[in-house]
N, C-alpha and C positions, 0 to 999 in steps of 0.2 A: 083517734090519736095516731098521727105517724111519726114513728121513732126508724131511725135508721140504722141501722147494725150491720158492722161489719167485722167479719170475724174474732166472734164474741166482744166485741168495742160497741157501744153506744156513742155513735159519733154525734146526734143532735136530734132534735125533734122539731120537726117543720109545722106541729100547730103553735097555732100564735095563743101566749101567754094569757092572755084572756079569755081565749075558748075551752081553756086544759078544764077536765072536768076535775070534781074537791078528791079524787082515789084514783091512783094507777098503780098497775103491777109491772114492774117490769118483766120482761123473757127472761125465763130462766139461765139460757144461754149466755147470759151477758155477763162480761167479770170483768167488765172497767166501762165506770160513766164520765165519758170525756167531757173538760172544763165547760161553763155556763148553759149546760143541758138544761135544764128548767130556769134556766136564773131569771130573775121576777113574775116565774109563771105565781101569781098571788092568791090565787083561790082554792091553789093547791092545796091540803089539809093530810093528805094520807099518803105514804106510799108505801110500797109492798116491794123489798129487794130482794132480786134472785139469791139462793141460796147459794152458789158458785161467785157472787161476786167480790172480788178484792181489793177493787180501786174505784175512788171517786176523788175525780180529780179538781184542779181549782176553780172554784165558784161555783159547782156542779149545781147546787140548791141555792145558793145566793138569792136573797129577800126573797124567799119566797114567805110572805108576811104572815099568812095561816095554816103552816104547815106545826101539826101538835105533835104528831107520832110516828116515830120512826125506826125499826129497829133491826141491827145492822149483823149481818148474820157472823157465822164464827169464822167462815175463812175470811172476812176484813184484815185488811193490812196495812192499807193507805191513804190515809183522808185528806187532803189538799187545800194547800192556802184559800183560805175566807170561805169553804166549801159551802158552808151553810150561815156566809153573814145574813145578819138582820131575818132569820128567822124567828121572827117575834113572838110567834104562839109557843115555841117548843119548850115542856117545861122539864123533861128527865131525859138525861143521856144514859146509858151502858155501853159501853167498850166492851169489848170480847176479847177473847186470849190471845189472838194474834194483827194484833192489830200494834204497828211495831213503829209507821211514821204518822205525827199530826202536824200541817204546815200551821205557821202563823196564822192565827184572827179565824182561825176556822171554825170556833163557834161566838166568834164576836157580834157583839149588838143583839144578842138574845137574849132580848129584854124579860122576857118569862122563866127563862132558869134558872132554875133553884135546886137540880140536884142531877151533879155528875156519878155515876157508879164504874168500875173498871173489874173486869174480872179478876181475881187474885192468882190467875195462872198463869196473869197477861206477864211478861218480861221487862216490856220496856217502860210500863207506865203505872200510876196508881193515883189513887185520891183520896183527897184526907177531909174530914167535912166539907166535902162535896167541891173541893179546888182540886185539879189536874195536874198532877209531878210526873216528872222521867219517874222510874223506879229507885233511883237514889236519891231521889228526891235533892236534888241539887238549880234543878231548872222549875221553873211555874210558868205550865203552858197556860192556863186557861183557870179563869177565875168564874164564878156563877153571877148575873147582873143582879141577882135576889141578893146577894149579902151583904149586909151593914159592916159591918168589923171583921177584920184579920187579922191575926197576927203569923208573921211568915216564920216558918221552922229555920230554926238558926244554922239547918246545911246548905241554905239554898243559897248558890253563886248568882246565878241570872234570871230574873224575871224579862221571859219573853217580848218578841212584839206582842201588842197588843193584848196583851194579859190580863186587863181590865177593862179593854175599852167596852164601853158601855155600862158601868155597873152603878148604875145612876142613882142608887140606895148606899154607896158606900160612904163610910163618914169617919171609919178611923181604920187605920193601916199601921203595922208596927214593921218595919223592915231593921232586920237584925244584920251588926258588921259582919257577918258573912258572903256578903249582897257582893259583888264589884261588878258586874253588870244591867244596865236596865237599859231596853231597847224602844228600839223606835213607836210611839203611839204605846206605850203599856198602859199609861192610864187615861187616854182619850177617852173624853163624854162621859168622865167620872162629875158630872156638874154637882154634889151633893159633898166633896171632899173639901175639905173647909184647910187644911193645914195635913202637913209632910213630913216629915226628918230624912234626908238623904244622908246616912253612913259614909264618911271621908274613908272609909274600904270600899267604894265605888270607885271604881278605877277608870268607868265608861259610862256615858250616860248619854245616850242618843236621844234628840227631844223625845221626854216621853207625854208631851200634849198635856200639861197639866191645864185644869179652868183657867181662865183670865184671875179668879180673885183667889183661888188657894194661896196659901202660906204657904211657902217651900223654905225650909232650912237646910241649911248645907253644913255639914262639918268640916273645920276645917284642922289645921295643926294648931291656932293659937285661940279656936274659938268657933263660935256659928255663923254664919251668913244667911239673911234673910232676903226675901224679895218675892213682890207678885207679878205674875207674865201679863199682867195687866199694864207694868209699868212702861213697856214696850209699846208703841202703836198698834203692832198685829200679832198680839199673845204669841208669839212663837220666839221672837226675837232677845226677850231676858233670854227665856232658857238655851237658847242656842250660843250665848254670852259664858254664860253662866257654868253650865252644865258640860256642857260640849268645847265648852275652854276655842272658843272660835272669837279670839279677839280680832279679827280682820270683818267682822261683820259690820253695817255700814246701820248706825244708829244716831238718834243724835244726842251732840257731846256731852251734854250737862247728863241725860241718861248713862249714857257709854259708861263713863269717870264715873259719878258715882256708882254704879255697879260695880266698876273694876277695884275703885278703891276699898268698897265694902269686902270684897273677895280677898286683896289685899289684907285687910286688918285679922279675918278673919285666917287667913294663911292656908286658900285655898290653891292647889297646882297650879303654875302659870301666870299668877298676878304677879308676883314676886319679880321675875321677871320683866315682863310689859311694863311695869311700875318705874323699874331701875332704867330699860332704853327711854323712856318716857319722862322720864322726873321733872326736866325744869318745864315744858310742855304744860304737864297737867298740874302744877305748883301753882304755874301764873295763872290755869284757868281756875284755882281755888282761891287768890286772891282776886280775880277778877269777879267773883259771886262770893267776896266777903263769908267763905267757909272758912272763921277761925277755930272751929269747934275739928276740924279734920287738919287744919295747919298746926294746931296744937297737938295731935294724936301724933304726927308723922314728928316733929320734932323730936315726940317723947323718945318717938323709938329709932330714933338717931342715924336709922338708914337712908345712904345714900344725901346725910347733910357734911357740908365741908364749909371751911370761912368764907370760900370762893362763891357759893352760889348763894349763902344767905346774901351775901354783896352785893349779889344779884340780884336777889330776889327785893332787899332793901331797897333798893333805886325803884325797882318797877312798882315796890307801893307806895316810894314816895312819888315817885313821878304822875305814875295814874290817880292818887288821892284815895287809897284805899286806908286812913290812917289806924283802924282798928288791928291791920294785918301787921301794917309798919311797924307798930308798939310791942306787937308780941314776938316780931323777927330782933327787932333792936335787945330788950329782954332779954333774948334765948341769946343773940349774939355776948351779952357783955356778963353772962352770968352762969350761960353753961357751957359755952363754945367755947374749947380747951388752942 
C-alpha cells in the first residue's frame, strides 16, 4: 500500500481501491488524513489510527461499504463533512474527550448503526440513547440508521444537515416547539417514515428531503397544513413551496394554488401575503375548476372581499358558465356583503 505523507499529513494513497488489502495501520506520524483518502476503498474492513492523529478530514472514509471497526484515539478533534458516509458495516461509534468539531452527514448512510457512545469528559458533545447532541444538547447532529422512534428533547433549536438521513427503520419522530430549525437533507432516505408534524416554531426549514409519500403537517397560526412531496412532479418541489416559503418556484398551477391556498387557510408565513397580491388571479382559477368548497371558505373569512370584485367575479362566472360558483357569489353578495 502506498500512502503519501507529508509532514505529518496523509495527503492520499495511490493504490487503487480495489487492491487495498481488508486492515491498514496507519504511521504513527500522521495527525491529519486529507479529504477522500480511502473514499470507496470497499474491502476495507479494519483500520488501525495513529495514536497522534487529530484530523480526518471530509470524505476521508466515505463508502468505504465493509469497514466495521474503527477506533479513534484521544487526541481526535476533527472529523469532517460526510467523513465516513455510507460506511454500511460499522455498527458502534465512541468519540473521545476531545474531539470538539463533527461536519454535516458525517456518519450518514450507516446503515448498521445502532450505537453512538461520546466520552463524558468530551465538552462539546454528548449522546443520549445512542443520538448525537452538542453538549447543550440544543443541536442533533447525528441520529443512528438502527432506530425506530424518537422523541427529540424539548431543548433542541436545530436539527442538522443530514441528521437522519438514512435511517431507513425509522417510523415515528416527535419534534417538540423548541425546534425553529431544520436543515438541508435531515431526513433523506428515511423511506420507512409514514407521517411528520412540523412545529409552526420552525422558523426555517431547508428541504429536509422527506419520502415522496410521507404525511407532512405543518402548523400553522389558524391550523395545520397537510401535503405529500409526491404531489410535486420531482418530490422536492412541495417542500421547497411549502417549507422554504419559495413561492416564485415554477410548478404547475392547479398544484401551485392549491398548496398556496391550503397554507393560506392554514395560516402559514407568507401565504397571507402571496394570497392578497394575487387574489382576483387565483379566484378566477377556483372558479375556472368549479372549487366552491374553497370559494366558500375564502368568502367565510372575508379577506380581501369588496362589492367591487365579487362584481367581478360575478360577470366572469356568468360569462364562462360556471353557474354553481355564480349562485354562491350572488348569495354572499345579497346577503352578507354589507
Amino acid at each position: 500500500m502506498n500512502l503519501k505523507i507529508e509532514n505529518t499529513i496523509l495527503t492520499g494513497c495511490s493504490t487503487y481501491p480495489n487492491e487495498i488489502t481488508e486492515k491498514i495501520s496507519i504511521p504513527e506520524e500522521v495527525q491529519k488524513i486529507c479529504h477522500h483518502t480511502f473514499f470507496y476503498f470497499q474491502n476495507l474492513k479494519a483500520v488501525r489510527l495513529p495514536s497522534n492523529l487529530k484530523s480526518i478530514e471530509y470524505g476521508a472514509f466515505g463508502n468505504c461499504e465493509m469497514l466495521k471497526n474503527i477506533q479513534f484515539p484521544d487526541t481526535l478533534e476533527y472529523i469532517g463533512h460526510m467523513a465516513f458516509l455510507f460506511c454500511k458495516s460499522l455498527e458502534k461509534l465512541y468519540l473521545p474527550e476531545h474531539v470538539k468539531h463533527i461536519g454535516y452527514g458525517a456518519f450518514a448512510g450507516c446503515a448498521n448503526l445502532k450505537e453512538i457512545r461520546v466520552s463524558e469528559q468530551n465538552p462539546c458533545f454528548t449522546a443520549i440513547d445512542n443520538v448525537l447532541y452538542d453538549k447543550g444538547i440544543t443541536e442533533l447532529y447525528c441520529c443512528p440508521a438502527g432506530i425506530e422512534k424518537i422523541r427529540i428533547p424539548e431543548t433542541v433549536r436545530k436539527i442538522r444537515k443530514f441528521a437522519f438521513y438514512g435511517c431507513q427503520h425509522l417510523t415515528e419522530i416527535q419534534i417538540p416547539p423548541s425546534v425553529e430549525y431544520i436543515q438541508t437533507g435531515a431526513f433523506r432516505d428515511c423511506q420507512n417514515l409514514k407521517e411528520i408534524l412540523i412545529p409552526a416554531t420552525v422558523l426555517q426549514c431547508e428541504n429536509p428531503d422527506f419520502p415522496p409519500d410521507t404525511l407532512v403537517s405543518v402548523q400553522g397560526k389558524s391550523g395545520v397544513m397537510t401535503y405529500r412531496p409526491c404531489e410535486a412532479h420531482d418530490n422536492e418541489t412541495a417542500s421547497c413551496l411549502v417549507l422554504e416559503k419559495d413561492f416564485s418556484i415554477r410548478l404547475e398551477k392547479k398544484i401551485k394554488y392549491d398548496l398556496i391556498f391550503r397554507m393560506f387557510f392554514a395560516g402559514l408565513f407568507g401565504a397571507d401575503d402571496y394570497v392578497r397580491k394575487n387574489f382576483s388571479k387565483m379566484f378566477r382559477f377556483l372558479i375556472d375548476n368549479d372549487d366552491t368548497e374553497k370559494i366558500r371558505n375564502l368568502l367565510e373569512l372575508k379577506n380581501n372581499i369588496s362589492k367591487r370584485n365579487i362584481d367581478s367575479f360575478l360577470r366572469y362566472a356568468d360569462e364562462n358558465q360556471h353557474s354553481d360558483c355564480w349562485e354562491i357569489l350572488y348569495n354572499y353578495k345579497n346577503n352578507k356583503l354589507i
